[in-house]
C-alpha positions as YAML, in Angstrom:
chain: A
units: angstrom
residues:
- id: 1
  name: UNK
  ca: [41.50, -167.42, -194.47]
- id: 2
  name: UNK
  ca: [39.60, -170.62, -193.78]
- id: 3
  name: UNK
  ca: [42.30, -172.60, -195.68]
- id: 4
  name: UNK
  ca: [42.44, -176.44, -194.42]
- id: 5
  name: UNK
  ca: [46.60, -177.50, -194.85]
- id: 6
  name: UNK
  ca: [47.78, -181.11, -194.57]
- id: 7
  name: UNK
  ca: [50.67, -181.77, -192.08]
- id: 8
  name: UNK
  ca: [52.78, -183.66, -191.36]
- id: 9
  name: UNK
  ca: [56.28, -186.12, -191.55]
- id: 10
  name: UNK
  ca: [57.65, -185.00, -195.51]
- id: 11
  name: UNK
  ca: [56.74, -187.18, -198.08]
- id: 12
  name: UNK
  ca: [59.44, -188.22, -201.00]
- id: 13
  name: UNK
  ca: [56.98, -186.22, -203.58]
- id: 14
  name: UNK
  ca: [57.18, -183.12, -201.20]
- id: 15
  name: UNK
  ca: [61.56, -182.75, -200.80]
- id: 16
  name: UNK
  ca: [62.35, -180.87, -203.96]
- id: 17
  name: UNK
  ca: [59.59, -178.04, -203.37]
- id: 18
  name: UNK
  ca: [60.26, -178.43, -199.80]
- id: 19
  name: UNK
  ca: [64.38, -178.00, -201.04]
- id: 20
  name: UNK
  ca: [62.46, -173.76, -202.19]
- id: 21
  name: UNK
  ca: [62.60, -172.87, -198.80]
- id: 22
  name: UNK
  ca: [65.57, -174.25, -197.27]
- id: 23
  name: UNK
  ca: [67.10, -172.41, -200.22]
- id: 24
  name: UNK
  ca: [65.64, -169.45, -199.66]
- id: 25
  name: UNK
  ca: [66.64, -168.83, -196.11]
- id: 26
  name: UNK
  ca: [70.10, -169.65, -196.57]
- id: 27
  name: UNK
  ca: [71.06, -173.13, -194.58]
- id: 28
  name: UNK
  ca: [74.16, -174.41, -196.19]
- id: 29
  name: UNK
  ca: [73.11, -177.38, -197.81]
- id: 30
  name: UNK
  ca: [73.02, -178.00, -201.52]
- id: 31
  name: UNK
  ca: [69.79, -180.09, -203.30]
- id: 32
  name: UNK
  ca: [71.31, -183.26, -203.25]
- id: 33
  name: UNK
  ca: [72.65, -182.93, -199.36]
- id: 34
  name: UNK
  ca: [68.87, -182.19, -198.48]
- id: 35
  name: UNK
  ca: [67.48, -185.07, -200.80]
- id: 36
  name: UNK
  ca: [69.69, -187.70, -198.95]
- id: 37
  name: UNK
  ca: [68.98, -185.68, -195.55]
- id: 38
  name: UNK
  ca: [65.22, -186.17, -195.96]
- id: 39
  name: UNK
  ca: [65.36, -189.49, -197.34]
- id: 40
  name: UNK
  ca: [67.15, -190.55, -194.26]
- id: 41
  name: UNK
  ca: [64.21, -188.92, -192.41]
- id: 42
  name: UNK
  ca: [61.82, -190.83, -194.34]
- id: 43
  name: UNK
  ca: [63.11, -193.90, -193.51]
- id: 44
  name: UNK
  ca: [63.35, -193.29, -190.43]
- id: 45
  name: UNK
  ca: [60.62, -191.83, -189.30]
- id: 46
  name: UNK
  ca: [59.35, -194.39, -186.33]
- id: 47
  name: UNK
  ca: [62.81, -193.81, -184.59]
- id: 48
  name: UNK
  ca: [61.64, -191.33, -181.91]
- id: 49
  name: UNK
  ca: [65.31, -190.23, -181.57]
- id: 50
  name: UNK
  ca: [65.98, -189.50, -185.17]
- id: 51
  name: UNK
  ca: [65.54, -185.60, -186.59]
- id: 52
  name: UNK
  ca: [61.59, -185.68, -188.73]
- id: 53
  name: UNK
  ca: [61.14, -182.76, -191.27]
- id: 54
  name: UNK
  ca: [57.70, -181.64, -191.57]
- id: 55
  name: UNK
  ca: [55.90, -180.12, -194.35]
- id: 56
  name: UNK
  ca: [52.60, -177.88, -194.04]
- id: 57
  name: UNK
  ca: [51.04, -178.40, -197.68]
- id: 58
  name: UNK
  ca: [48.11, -176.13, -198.43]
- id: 59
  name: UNK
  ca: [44.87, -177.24, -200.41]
- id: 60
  name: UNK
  ca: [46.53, -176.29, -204.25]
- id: 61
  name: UNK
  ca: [49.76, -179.01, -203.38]
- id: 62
  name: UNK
  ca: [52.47, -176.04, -202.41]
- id: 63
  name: UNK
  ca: [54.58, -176.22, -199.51]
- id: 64
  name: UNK
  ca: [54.24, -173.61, -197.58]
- id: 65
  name: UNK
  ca: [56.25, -174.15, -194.67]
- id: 66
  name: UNK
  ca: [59.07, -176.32, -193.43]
- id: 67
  name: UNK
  ca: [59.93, -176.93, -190.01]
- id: 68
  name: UNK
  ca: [63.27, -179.83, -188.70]
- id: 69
  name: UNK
  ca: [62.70, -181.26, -184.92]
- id: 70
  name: UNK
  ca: [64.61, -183.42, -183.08]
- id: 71
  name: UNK
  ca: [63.87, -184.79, -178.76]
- id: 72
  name: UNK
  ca: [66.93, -183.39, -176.84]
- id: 73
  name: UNK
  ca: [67.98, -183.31, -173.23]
- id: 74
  name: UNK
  ca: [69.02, -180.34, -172.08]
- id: 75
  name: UNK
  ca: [70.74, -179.43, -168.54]
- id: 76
  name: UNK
  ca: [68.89, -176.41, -167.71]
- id: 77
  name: UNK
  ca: [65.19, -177.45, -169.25]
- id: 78
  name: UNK
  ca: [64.90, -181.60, -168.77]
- id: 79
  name: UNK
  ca: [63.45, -183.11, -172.33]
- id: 80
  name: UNK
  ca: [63.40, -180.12, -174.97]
- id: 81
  name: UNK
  ca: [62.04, -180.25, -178.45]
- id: 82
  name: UNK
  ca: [64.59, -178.71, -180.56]
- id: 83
  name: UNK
  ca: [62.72, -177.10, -183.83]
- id: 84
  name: UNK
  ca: [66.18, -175.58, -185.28]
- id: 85
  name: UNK
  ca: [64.39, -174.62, -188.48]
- id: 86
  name: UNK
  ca: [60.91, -173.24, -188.70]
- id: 87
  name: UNK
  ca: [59.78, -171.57, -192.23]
- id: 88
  name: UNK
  ca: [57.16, -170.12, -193.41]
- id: 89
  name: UNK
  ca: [55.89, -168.81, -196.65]
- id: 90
  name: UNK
  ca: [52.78, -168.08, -197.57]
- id: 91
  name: UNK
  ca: [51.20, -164.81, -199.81]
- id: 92
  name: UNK
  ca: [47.87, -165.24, -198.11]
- id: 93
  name: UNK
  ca: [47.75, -166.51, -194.98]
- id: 94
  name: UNK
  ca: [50.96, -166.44, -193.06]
- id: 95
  name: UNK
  ca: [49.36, -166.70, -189.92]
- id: 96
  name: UNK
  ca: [47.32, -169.85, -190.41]
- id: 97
  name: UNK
  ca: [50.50, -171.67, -192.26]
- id: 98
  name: UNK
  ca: [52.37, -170.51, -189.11]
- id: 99
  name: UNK
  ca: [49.43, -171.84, -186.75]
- id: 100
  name: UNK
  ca: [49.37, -175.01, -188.78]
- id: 101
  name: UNK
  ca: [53.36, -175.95, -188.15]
- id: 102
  name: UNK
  ca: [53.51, -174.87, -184.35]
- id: 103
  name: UNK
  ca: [50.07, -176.56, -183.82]
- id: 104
  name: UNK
  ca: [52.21, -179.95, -185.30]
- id: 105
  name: UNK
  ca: [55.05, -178.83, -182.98]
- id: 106
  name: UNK
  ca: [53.23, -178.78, -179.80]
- id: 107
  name: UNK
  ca: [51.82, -181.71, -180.36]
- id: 108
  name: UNK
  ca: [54.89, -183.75, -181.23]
- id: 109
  name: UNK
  ca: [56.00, -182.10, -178.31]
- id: 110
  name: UNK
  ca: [53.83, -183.49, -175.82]
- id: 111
  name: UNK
  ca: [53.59, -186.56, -177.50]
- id: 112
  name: UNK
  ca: [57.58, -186.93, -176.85]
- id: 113
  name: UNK
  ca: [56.99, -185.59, -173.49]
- id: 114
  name: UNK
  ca: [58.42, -182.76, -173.46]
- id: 115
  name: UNK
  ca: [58.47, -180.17, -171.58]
- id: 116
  name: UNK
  ca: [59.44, -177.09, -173.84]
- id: 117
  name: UNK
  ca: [59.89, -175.98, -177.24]
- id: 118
  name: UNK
  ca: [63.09, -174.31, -178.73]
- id: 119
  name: UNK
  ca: [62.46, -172.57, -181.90]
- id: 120
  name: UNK
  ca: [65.74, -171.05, -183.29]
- id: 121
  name: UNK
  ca: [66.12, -167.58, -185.25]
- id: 122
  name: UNK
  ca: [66.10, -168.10, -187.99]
- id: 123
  name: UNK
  ca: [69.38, -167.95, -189.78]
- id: 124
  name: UNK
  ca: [70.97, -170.24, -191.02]
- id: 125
  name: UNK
  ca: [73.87, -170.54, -187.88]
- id: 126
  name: UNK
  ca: [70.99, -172.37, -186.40]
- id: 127
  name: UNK
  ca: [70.95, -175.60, -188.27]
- id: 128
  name: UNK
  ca: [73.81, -177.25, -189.56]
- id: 129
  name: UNK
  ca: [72.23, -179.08, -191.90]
- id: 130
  name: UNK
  ca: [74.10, -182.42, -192.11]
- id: 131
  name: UNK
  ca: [75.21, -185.08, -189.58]
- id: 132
  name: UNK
  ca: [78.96, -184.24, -188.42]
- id: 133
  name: UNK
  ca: [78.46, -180.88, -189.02]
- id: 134
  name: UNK
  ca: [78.14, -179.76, -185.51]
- id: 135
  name: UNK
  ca: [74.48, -180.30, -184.83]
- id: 136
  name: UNK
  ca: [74.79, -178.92, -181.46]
- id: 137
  name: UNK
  ca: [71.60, -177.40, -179.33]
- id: 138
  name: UNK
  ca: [70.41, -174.40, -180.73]
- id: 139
  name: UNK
  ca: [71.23, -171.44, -177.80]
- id: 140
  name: UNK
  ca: [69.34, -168.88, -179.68]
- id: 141
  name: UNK
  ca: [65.39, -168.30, -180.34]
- id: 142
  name: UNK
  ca: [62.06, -168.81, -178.50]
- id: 143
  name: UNK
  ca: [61.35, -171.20, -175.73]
- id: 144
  name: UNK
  ca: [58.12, -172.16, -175.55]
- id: 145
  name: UNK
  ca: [56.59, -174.31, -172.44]
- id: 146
  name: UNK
  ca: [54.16, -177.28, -173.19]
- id: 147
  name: UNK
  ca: [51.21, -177.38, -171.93]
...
């Protein structure tokens, strides 16, 4: 499908639909804990060391995927970008939505100069949701070099 999506850092219009798929998958956070959670986000969004949520929106205004990533050092890979939640939904064209979010991923990646990519399983062990709630490195998933 020759869809064109919009991505990018989530907007304030974009967190309750966003809120769908968080729900869906199972991370233990409750609407108003992800409101405040994105809304942090949103305001700080130039702070390169601060967590961004990112939305992939397709042409009709749905979100369609979600994804969380945060810069991290790590002692075995150097500068890591930690993507502990990556979600996708689509009925039509899962692979584009999916190409669409890790396209935005790589990029942010190598914009933070990174040099890999950790995408956790996804379950919801592998984000915490909230600060103080053990937001630790994800040791599960994909790790994906930058190039």
């Amino acid at each position: 499908m020759g869809a064109a999506y919009s991505v990018g850092s989530i907007r304030y219009d974009q967190v309750d639909r966003a809120y769908c798929l968080i729900e869906a998958v199972g991370y233990d956070v409750d609407l108003e804990e992800w409101r405040e959670f994105c809304s942090s986000a949103i305001a700080k969004v130039q702070d390169p060391n601060c967590e961004t949520v990112v939305t992939v929106e397709n042409p009709l205004g749905y979100v369609t995927a979600v994804g969380i990533l945060r810069a991290r050092i790590s002692e075995l890979y150097g500068r890591v970008l930690d993507v502990p939640v990556f979600v996708v939904v689509s009925a039509a064209d899962t692979p584009g939505v999916c190409d669409a979010l890790l396209g935005f991923v790589m990029a942010t990646a190598r914009e933070k100069h990174c040099g890999f990519v950790r995408v956790a399983s996804p379950e919801p062990a592998s984000w915490s949701g909230l600060p103080g709630r053990g937001q630790g490195e994800s040791k599960r998933g994909l790790l994906i070099a930058v190039r």
